[in-house]
PDB file of N, CA, C and O in Angstrom, chain B, residues numbered from 101:
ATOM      1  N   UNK B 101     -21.325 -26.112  31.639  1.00  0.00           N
ATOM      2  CA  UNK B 101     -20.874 -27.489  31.704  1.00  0.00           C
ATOM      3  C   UNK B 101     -21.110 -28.016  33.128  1.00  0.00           C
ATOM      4  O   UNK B 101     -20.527 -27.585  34.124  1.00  0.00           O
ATOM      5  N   UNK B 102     -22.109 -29.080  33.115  1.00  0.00           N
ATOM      6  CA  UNK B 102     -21.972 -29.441  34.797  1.00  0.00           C
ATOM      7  C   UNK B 102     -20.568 -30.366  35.340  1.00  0.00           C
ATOM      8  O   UNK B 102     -19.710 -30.994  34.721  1.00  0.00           O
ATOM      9  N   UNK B 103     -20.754 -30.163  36.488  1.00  0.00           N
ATOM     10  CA  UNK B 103     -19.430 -31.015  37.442  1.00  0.00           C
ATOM     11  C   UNK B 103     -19.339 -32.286  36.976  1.00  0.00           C
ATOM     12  O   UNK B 103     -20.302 -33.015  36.739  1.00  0.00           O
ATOM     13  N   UNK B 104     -17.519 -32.722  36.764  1.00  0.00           N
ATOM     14  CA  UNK B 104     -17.694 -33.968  37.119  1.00  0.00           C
ATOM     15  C   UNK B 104     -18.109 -34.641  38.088  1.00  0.00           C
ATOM     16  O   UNK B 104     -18.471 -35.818  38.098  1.00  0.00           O
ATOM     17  N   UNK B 105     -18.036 -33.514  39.347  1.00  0.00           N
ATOM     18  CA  UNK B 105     -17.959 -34.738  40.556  1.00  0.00           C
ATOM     19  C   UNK B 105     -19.123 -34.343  41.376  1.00  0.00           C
ATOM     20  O   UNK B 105     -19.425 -33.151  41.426  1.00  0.00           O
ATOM     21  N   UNK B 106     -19.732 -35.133  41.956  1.00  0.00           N
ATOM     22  CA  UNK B 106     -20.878 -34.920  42.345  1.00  0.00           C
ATOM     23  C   UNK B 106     -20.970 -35.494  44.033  1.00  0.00           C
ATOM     24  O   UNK B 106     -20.482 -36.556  44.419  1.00  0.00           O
ATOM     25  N   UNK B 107     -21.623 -34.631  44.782  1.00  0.00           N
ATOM     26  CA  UNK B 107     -21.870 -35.143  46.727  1.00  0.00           C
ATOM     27  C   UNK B 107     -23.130 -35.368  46.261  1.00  0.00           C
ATOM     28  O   UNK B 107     -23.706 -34.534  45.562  1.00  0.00           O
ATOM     29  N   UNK B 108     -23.863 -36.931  46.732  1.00  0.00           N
ATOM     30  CA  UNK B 108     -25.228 -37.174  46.882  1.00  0.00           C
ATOM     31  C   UNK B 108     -25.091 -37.233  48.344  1.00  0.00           C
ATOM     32  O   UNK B 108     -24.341 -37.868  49.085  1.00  0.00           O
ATOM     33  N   UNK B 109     -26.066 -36.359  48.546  1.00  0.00           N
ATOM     34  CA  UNK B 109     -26.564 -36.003  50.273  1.00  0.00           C
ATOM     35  C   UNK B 109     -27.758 -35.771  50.672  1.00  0.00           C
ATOM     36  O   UNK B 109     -28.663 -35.650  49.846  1.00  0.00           O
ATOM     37  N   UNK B 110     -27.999 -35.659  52.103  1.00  0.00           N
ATOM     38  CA  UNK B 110     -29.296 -35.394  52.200  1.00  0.00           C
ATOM     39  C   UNK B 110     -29.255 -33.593  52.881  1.00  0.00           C
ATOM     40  O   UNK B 110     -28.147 -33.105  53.103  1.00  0.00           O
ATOM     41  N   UNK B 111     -30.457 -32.806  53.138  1.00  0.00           N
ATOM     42  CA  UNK B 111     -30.385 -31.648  54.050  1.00  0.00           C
ATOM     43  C   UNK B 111     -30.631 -32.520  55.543  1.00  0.00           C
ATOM     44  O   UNK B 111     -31.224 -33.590  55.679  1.00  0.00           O
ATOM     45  N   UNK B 112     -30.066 -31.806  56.436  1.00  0.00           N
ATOM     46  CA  UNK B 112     -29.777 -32.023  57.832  1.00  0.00           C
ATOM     47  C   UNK B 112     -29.238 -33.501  58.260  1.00  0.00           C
ATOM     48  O   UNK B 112     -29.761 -34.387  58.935  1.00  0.00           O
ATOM     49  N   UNK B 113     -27.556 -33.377  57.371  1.00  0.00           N
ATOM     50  CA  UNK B 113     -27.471 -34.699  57.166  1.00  0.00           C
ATOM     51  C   UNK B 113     -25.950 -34.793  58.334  1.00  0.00           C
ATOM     52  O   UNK B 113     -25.047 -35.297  57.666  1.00  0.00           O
ATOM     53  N   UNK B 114     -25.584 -34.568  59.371  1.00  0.00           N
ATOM     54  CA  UNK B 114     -24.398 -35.116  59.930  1.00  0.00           C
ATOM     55  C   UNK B 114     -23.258 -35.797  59.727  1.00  0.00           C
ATOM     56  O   UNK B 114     -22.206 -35.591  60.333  1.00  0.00           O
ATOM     57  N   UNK B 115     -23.536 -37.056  58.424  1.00  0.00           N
ATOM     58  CA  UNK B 115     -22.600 -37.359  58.238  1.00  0.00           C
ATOM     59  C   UNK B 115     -21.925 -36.783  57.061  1.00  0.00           C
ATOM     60  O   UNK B 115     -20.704 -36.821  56.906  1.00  0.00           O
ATOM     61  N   UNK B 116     -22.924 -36.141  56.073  1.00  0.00           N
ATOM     62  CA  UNK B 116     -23.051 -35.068  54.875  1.00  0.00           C
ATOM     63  C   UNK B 116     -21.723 -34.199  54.754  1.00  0.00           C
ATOM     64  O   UNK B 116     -20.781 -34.156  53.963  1.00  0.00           O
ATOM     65  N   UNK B 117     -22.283 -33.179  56.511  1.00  0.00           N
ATOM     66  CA  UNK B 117     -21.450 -32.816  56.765  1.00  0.00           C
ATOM     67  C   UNK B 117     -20.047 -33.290  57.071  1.00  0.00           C
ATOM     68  O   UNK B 117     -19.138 -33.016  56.288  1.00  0.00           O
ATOM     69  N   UNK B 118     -19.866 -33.860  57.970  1.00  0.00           N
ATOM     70  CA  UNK B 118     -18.205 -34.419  57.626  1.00  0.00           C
ATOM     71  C   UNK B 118     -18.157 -34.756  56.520  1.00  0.00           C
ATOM     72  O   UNK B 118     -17.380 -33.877  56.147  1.00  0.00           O
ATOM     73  N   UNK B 119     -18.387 -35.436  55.470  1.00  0.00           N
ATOM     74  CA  UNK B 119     -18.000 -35.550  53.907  1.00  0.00           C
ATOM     75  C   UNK B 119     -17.354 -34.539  53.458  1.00  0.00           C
ATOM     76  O   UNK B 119     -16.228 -34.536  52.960  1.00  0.00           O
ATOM     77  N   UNK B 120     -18.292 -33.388  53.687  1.00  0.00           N
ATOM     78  CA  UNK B 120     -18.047 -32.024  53.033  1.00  0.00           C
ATOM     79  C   UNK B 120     -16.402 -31.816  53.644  1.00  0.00           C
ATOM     80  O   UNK B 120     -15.349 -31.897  53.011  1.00  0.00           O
ATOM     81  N   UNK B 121     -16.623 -31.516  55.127  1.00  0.00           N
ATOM     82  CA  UNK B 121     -15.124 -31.716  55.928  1.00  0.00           C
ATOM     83  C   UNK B 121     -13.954 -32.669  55.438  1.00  0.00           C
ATOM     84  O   UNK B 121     -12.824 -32.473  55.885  1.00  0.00           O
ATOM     85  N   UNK B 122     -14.180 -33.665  54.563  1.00  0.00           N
ATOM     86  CA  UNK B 122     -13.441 -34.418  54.258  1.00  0.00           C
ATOM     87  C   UNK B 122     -12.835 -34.181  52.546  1.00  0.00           C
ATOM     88  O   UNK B 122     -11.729 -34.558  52.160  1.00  0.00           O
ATOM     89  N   UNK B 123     -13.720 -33.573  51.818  1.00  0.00           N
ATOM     90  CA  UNK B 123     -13.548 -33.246  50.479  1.00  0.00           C
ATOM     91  C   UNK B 123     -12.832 -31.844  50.671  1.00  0.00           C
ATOM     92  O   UNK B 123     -12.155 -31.579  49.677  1.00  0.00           O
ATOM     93  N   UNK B 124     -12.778 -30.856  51.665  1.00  0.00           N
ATOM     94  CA  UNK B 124     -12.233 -29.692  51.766  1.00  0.00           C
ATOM     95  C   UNK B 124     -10.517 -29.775  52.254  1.00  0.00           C
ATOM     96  O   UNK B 124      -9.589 -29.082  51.838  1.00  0.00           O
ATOM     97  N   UNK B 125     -10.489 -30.979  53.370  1.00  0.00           N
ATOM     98  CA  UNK B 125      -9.154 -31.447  53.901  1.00  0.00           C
ATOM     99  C   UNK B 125      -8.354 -32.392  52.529  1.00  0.00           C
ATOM    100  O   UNK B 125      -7.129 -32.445  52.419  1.00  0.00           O
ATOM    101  N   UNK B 126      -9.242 -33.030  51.644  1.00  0.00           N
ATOM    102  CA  UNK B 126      -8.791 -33.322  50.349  1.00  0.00           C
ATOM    103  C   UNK B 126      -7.945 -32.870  49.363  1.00  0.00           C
ATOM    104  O   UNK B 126      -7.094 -33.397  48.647  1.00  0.00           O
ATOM    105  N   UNK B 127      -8.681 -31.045  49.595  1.00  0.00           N
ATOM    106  CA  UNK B 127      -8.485 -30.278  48.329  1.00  0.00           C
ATOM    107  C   UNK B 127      -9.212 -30.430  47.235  1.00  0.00           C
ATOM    108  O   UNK B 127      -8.711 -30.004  46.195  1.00  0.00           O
ATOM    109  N   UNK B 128     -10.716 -31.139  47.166  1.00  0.00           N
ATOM    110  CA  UNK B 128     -11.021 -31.885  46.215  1.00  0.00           C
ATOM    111  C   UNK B 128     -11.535 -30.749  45.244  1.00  0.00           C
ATOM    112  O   UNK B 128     -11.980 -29.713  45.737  1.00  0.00           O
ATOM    113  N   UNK B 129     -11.487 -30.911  43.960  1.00  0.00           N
ATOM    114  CA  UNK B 129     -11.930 -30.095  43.173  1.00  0.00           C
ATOM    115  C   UNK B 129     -13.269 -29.589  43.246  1.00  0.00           C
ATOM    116  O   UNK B 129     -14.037 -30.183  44.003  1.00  0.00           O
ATOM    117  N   UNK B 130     -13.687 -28.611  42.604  1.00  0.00           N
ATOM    118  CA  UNK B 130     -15.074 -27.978  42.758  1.00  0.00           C
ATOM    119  C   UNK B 130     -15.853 -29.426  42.510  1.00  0.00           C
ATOM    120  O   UNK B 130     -15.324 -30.437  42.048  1.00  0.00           O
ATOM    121  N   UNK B 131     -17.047 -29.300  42.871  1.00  0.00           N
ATOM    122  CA  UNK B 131     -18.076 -30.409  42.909  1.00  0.00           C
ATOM    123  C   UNK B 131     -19.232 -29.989  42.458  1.00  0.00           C
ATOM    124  O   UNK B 131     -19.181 -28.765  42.336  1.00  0.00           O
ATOM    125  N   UNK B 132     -20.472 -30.508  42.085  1.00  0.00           N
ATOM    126  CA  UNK B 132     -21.626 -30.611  42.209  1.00  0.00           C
ATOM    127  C   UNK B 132     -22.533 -31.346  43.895  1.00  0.00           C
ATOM    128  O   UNK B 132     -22.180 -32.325  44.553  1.00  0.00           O
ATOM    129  N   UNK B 133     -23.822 -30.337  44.155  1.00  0.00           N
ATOM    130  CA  UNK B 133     -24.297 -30.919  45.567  1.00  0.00           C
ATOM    131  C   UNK B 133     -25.497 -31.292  44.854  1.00  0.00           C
ATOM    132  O   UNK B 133     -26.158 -30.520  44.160  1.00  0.00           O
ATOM    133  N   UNK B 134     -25.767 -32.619  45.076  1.00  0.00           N
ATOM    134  CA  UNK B 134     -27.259 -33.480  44.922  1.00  0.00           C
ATOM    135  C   UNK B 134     -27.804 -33.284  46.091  1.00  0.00           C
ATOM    136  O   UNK B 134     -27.011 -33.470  47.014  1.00  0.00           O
ATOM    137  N   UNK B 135     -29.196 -32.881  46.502  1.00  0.00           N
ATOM    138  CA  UNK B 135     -30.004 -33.297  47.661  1.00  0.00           C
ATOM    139  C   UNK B 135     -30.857 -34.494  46.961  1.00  0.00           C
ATOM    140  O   UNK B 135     -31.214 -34.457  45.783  1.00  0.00           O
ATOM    141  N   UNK B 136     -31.162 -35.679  47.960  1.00  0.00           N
ATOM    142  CA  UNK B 136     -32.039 -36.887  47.433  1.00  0.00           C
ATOM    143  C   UNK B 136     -33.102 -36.441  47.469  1.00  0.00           C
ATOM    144  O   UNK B 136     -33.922 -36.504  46.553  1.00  0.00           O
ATOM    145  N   UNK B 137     -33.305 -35.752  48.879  1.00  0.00           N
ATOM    146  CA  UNK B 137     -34.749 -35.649  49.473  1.00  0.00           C
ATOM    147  C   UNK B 137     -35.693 -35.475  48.621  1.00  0.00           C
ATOM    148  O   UNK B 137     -35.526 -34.695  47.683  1.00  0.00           O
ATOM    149  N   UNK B 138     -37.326 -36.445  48.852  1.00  0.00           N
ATOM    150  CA  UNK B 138     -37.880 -36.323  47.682  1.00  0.00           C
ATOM    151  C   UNK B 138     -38.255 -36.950  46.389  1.00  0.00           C
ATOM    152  O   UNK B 138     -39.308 -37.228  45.815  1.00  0.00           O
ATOM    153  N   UNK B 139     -36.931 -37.068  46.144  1.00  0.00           N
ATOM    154  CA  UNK B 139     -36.532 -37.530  44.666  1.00  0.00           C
ATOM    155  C   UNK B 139     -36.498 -39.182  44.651  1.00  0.00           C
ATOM    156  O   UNK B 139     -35.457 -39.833  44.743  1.00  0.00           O
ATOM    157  N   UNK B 140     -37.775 -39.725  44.523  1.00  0.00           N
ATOM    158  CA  UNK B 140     -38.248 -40.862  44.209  1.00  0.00           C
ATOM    159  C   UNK B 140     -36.748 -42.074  44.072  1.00  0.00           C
ATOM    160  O   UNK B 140     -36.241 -42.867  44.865  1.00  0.00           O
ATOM    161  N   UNK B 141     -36.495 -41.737  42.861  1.00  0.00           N
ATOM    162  CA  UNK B 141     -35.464 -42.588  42.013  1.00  0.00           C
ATOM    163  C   UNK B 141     -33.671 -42.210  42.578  1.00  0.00           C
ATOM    164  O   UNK B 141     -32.765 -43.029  42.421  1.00  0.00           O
ATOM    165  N   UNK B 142     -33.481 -40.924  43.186  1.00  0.00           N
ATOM    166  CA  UNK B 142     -32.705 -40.907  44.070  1.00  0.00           C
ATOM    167  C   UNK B 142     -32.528 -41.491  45.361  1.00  0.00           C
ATOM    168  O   UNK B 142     -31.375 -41.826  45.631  1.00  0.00           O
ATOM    169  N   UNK B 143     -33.536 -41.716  46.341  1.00  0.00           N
ATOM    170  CA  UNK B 143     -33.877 -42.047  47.280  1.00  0.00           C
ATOM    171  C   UNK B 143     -33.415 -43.390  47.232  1.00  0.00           C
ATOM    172  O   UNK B 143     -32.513 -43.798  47.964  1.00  0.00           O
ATOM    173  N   UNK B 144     -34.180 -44.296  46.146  1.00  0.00           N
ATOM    174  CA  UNK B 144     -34.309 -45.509  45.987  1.00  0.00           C
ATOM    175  C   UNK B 144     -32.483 -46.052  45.683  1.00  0.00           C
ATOM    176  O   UNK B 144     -32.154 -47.238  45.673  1.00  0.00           O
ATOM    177  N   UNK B 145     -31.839 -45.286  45.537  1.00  0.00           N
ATOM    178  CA  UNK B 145     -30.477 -45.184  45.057  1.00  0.00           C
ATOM    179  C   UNK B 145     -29.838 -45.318  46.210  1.00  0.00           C
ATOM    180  O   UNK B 145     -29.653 -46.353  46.850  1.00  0.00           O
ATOM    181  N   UNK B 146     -29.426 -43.970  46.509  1.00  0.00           N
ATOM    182  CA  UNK B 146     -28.566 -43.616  47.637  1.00  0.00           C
ATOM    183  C   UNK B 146     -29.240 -43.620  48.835  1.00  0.00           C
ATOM    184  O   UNK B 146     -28.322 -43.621  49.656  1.00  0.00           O
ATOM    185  N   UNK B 147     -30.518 -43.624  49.584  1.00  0.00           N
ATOM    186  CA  UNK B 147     -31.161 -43.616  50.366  1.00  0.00           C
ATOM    187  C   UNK B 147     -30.460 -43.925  51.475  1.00  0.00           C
ATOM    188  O   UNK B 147     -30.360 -43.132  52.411  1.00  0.00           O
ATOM    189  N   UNK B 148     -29.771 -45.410  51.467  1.00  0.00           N
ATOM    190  CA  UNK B 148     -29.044 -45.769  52.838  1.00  0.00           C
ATOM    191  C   UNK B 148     -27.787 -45.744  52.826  1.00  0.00           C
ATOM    192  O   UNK B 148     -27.212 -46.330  53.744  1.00  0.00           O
ATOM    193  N   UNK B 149     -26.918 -44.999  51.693  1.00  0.00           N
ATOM    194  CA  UNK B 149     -25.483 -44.935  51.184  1.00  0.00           C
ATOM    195  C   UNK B 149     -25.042 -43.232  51.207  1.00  0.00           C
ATOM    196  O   UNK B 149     -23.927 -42.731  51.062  1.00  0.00           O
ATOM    197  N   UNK B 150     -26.102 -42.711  51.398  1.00  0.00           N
ATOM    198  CA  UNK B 150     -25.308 -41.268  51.850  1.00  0.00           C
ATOM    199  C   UNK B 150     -24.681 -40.398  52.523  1.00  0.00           C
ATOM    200  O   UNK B 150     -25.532 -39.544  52.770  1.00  0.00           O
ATOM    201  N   UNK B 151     -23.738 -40.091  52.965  1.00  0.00           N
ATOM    202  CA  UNK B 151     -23.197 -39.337  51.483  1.00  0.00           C
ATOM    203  C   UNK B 151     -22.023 -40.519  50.665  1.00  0.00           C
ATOM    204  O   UNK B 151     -21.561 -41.582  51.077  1.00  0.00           O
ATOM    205  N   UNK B 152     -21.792 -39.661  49.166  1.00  0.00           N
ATOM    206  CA  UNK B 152     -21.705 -41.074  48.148  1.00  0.00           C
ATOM    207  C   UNK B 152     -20.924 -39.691  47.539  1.00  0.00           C
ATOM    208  O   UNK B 152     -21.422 -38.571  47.649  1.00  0.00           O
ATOM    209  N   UNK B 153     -20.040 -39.868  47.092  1.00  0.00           N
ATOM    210  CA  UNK B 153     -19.063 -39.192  45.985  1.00  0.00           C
ATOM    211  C   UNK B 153     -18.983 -39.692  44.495  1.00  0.00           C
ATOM    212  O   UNK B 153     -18.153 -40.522  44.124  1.00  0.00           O
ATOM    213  N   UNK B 154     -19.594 -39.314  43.962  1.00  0.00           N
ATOM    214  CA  UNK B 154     -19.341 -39.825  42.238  1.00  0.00           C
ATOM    215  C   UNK B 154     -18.679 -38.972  41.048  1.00  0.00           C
ATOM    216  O   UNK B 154     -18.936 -37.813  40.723  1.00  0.00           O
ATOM    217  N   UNK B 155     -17.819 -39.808  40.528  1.00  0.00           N
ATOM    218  CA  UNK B 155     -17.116 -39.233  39.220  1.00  0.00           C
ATOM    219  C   UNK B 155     -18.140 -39.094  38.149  1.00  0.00           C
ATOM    220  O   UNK B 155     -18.450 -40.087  37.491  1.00  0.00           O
ATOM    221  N   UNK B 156     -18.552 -38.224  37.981  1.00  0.00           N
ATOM    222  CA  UNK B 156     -19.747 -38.905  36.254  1.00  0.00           C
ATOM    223  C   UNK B 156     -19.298 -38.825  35.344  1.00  0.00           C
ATOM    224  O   UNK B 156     -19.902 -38.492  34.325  1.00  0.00           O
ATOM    225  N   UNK B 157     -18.130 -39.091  35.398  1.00  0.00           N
ATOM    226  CA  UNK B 157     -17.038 -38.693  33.954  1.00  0.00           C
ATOM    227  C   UNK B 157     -16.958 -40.406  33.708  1.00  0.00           C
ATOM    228  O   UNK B 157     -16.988 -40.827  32.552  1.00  0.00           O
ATOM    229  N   UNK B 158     -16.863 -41.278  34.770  1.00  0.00           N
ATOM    230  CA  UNK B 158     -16.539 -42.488  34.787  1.00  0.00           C
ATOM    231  C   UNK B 158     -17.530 -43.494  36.070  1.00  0.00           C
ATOM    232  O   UNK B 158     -17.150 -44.524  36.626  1.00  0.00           O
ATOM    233  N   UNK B 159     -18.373 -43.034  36.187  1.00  0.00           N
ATOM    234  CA  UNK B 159     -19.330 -43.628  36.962  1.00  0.00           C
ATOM    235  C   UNK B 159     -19.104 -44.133  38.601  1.00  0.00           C
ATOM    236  O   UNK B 159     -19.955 -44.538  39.393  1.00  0.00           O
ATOM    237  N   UNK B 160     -17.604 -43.944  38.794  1.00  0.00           N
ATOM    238  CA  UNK B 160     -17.415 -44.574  40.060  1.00  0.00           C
ATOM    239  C   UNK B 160     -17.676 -43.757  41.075  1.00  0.00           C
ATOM    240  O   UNK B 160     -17.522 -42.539  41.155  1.00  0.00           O
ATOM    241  N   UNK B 161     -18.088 -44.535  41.853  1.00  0.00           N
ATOM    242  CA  UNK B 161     -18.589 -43.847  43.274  1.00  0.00           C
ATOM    243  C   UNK B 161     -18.018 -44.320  44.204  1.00  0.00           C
ATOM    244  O   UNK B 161     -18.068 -45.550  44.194  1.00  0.00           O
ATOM    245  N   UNK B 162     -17.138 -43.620  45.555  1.00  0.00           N
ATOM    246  CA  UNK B 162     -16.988 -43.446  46.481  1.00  0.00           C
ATOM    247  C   UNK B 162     -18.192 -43.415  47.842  1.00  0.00           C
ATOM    248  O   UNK B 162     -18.821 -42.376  48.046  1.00  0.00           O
ATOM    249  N   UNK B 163     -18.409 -44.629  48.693  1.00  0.00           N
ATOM    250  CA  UNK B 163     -19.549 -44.108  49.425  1.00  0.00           C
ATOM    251  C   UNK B 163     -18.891 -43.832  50.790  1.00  0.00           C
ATOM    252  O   UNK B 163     -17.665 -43.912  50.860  1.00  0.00           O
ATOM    253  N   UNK B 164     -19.436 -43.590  51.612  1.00  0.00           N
ATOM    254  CA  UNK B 164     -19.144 -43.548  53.363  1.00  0.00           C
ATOM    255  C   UNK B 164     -19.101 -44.795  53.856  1.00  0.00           C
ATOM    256  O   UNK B 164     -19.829 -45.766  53.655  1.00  0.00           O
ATOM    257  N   UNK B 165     -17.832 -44.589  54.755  1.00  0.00           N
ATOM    258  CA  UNK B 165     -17.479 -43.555  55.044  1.00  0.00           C
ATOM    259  C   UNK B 165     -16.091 -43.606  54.404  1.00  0.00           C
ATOM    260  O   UNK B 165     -15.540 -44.698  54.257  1.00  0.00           O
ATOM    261  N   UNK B 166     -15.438 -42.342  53.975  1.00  0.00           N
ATOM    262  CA  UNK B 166     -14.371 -42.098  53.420  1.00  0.00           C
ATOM    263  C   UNK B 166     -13.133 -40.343  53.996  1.00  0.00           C
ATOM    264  O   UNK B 166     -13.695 -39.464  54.651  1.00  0.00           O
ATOM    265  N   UNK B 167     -12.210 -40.238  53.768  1.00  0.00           N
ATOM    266  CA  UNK B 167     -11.561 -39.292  54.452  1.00  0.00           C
ATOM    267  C   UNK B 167     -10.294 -39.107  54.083  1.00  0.00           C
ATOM    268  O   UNK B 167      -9.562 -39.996  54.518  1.00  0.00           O
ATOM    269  N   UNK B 168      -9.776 -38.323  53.472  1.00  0.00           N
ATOM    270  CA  UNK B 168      -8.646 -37.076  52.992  1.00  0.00           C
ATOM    271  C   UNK B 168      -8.109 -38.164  52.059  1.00  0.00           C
ATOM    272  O   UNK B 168      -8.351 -37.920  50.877  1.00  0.00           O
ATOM    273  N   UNK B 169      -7.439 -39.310  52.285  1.00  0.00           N
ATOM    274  CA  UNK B 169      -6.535 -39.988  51.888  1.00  0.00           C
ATOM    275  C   UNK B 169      -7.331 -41.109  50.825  1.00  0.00           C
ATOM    276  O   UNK B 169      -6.908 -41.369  49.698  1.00  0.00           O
ATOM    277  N   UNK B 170      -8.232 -41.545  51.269  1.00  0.00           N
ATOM    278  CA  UNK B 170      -9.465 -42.458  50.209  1.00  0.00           C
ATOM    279  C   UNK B 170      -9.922 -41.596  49.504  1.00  0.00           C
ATOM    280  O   UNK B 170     -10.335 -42.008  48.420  1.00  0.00           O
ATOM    281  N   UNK B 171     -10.022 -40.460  49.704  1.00  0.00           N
ATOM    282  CA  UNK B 171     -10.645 -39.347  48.680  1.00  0.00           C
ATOM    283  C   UNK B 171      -9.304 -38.884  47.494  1.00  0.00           C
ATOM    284  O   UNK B 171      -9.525 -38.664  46.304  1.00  0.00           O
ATOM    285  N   UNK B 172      -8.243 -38.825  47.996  1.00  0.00           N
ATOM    286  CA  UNK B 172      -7.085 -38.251  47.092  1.00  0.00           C
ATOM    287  C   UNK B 172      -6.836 -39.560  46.286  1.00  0.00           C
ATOM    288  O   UNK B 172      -6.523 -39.434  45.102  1.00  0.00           O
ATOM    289  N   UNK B 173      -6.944 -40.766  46.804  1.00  0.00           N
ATOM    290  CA  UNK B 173      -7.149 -41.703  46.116  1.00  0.00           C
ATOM    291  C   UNK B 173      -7.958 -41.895  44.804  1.00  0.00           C
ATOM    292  O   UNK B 173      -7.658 -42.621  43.857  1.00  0.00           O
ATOM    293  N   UNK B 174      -8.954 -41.163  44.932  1.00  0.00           N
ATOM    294  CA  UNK B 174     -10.153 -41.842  44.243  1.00  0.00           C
ATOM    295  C   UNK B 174     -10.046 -40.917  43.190  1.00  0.00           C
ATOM    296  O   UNK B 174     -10.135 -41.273  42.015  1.00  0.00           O
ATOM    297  N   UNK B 175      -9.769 -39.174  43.703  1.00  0.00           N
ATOM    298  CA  UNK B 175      -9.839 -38.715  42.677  1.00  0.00           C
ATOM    299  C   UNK B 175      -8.195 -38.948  41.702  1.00  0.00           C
ATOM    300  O   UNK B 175      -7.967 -38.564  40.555  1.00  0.00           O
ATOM    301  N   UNK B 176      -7.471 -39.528  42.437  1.00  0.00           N
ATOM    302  CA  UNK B 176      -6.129 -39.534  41.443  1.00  0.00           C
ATOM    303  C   UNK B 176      -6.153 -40.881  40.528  1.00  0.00           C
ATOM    304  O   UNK B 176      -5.205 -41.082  39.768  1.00  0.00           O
ATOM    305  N   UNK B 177      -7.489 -42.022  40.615  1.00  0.00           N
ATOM    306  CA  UNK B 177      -7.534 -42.658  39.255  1.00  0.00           C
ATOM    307  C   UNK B 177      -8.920 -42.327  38.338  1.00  0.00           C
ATOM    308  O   UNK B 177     -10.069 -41.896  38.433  1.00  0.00           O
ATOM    309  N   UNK B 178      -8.159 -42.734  37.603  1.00  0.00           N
ATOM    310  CA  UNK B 178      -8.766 -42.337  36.050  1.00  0.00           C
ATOM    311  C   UNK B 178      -9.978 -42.594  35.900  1.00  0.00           C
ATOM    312  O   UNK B 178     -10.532 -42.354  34.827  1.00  0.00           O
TER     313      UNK B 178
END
């Protein structure tokens, strides 16, 4: 079964990283990691919005910048 929740990121990404730092100070549930790089139709997406947190259970996305408290937020609605 894949993740609901998904990090769109890039590799050697700085702010990526703090995301990650920020979903761990969260507690956030296990996740799925997207890399864009590459990926045409990703790129064209998230390209200048990454890193981007998405529910795919319910389509909403969280973008940057965000941190412990916007994140416990996001994942505590429906």
């Amino acid at each position: 079964m894949p993740p609901r929740f998904l990090l769109f990121q890039r590799d050697d990404c700085h702010l990526c990283d703090l995301a990650l730092e920020a979903l761990a100070a969260a507690r956030a549930p296990d996740f799925g990691s997207v890399f864009i790089d590459g990926d045409e139709a990703l790129e064209a997406r998230y390209g200048t919005r990454v890193p981007v947190f998405r529910d795919a259970a319910t389509g909403r996305e969280l973008d940057w910048p965000f941190h412990p408290a916007s994140l416990a937020a996001f994942l505590a609605t429906p």
